[in-house]
N, C-alpha and C positions, 0 to 999 in steps of 0.2 A: 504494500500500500504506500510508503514512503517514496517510492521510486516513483511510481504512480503520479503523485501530489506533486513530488518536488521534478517530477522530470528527467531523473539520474543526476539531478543537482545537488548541493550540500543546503540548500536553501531553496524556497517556493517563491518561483519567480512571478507578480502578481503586474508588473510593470513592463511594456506601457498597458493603458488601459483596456486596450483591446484582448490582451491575453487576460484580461479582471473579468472581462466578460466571459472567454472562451472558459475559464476555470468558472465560472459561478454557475454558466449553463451545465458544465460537469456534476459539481458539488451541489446546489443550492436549486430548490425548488423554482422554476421558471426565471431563473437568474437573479434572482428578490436579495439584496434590494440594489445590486447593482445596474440593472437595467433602469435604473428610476431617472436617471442624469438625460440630458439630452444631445445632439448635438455638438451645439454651442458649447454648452459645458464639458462636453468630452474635448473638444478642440483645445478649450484653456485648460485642461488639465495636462494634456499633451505639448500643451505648448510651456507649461510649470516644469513638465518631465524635462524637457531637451535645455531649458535654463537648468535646474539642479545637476543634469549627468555634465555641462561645462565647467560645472563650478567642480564639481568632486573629482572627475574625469577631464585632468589637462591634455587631452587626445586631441590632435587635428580633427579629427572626427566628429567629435565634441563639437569643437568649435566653430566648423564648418556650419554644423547645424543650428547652432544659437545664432550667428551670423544671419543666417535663412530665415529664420522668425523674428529677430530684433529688427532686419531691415537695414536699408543703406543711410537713410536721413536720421540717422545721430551724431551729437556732437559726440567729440572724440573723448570725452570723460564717462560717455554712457555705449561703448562699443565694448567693454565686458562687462562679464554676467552681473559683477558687483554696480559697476557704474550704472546698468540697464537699470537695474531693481531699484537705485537709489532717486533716479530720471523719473518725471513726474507728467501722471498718465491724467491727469488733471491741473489748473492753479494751486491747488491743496490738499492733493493726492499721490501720494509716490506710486511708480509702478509696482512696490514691495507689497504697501499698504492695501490695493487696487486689486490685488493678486492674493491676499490674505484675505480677505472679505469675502473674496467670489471662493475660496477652499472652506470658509466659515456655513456659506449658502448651501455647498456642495454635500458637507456635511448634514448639514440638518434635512434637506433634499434626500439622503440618502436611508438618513437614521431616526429622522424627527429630533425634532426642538429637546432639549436637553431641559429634567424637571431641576426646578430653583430647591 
């Protein structure tokens, strides 16, 4: 069963989201409750995923691909992952903060509202 789960990995690899789905339709009754996300919110999570594997993973590869979602029109203080996140997706919004909030939605979308 271990092999099964993880793959033949040392770890269950749940990322990127797409394999969250392929493993929930395995494991989890009608994919519940990761099919609940949409779209849109599948794309910003995938697009959270390719900024984190730049930041942890100093691979050309990496970087290539963060390059490909950050886009060419940044000042050159917001061309890595630190600067990107810190560059502001509003007047009073960093892309960090902007990107935190929508993983906050994603969450409660997923799991329901956390009781006080």
């Amino acid at each position: 069963m271990d092999t099964l789960i993880r793959g033949g990995r040392n770890y269950a690899d749940w990322l990127p989201y797409e394999r969250t789905i392929e493993r929930a339709d395995a494991f989890l009754l009608n994919g519940s409750p990761f099919k609940k996300l949409n779209k849109t919110q599948v794309d910003t999570l995938s697009r959270i995923h390719v900024i984190r594997n730049a930041i942890v993973h100093p691979s050309a590869h990496a970087r290539k691909r963060f390059e490909t979602i950050a886009g060419v029109a940044l000042s050159s203080g917001e061309r890595t992952p630190a600067g990107y996140l810190c560059g502001f997706n509003a007047p009073d919004q960093t892309r960090l903060e902007a990107y935190t909030g929508e993983l906050g939605i994603f969450a409660q979308t997923l799991f329901g509202k956390p009781k006080p």
